[in-house]
N, C-alpha and C positions, 0 to 999 in steps of 0.2 A: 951390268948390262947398260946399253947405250939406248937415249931415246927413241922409240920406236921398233926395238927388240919384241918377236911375239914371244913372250913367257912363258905358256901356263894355255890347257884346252880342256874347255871342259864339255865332255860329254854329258847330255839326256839319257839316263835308263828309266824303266820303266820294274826291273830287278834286279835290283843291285847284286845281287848272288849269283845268277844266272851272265848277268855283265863282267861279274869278278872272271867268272872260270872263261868267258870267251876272249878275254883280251888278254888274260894270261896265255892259253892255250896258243892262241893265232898269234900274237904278237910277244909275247913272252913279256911281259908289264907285269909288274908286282905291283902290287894297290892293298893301301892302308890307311886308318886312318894315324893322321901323323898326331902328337902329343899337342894339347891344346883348340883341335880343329874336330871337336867329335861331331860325328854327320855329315861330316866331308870327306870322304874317301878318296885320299889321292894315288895315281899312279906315277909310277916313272918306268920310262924305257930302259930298254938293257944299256945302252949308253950312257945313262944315269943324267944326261946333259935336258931334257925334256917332261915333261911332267904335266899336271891337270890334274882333273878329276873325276868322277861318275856321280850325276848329278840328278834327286830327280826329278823326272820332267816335268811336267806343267802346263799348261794351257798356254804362258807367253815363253816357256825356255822348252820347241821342240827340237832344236838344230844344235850341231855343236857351236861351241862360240871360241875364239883366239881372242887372247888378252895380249894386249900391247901394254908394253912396261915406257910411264912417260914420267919426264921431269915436274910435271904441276896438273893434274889432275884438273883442276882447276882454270885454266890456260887452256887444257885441251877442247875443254866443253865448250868455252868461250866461240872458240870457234869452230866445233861443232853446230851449236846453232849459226852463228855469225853464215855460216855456205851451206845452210840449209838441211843440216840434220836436227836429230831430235836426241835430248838426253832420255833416257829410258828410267835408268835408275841414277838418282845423285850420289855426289863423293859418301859415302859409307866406309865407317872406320873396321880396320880388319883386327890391327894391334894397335898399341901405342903412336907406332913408327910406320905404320902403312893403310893404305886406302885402296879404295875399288870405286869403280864407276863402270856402266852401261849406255853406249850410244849405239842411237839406229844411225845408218847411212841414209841421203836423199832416195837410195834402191830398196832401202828395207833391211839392207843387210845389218845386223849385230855385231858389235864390236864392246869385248869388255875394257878395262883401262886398271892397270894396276899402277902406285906410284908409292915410294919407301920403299923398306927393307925388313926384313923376313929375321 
């Protein structure tokens, strides 16, 4: 994936069982959790090319969020604040080889940041 690629979506439920059978049903997505990642139930589409999670919700995680896959996680935020956003959550290690992060935009909007490999 090239910098700036959206990766990965992860939905708020509030039932994860009652969200499994709805987004199977409506959208045909099979959702599991993958080996390693227990408590995060991820889906993929029948294209198999897209993917996420069902997440649950929270007080600050009501909305879905799009994760942008970037070259330095680190550099991103930089200038996130730098034009006036806000980091939400810091670089947080996922595996060995990969990170995550959380930025608001200056609108309020949510943006997660994945960087590595899987």
């Amino acid at each position: 994936m090239s910098h700036g690629d959206v990766t990965h979506l992860e939905i708020p439920v509030t039932d994860f069982e009652a969200a499994k059978k709805f987004y199977g049903t409506v959208l045909g997505w099979s959702i599991e959790e993958a080996p390693g990642f227990a408590g995060y139930p991820m889906w993929r589409a029948p294209n198999q090319v897209s993917g996420g999670a069902l997440v649950a919700r929270s007080d600050d995680f009501t909305q879905p969020r799009s994760t942008v896959e970037v070259d330095s996680i680190d550099d991103v935020l930089a200038k996130v604040e730098a034009s006036g956003g806000r980091v939400r959550t810091p670089k947080s290690a996922i595996t060995d080889t990969s990170w995550w992060a959380v930025f608001e935009d200056p609108d309020g909007n949510v943006i997660g940041l994945f960087e590595g490999g899987m």
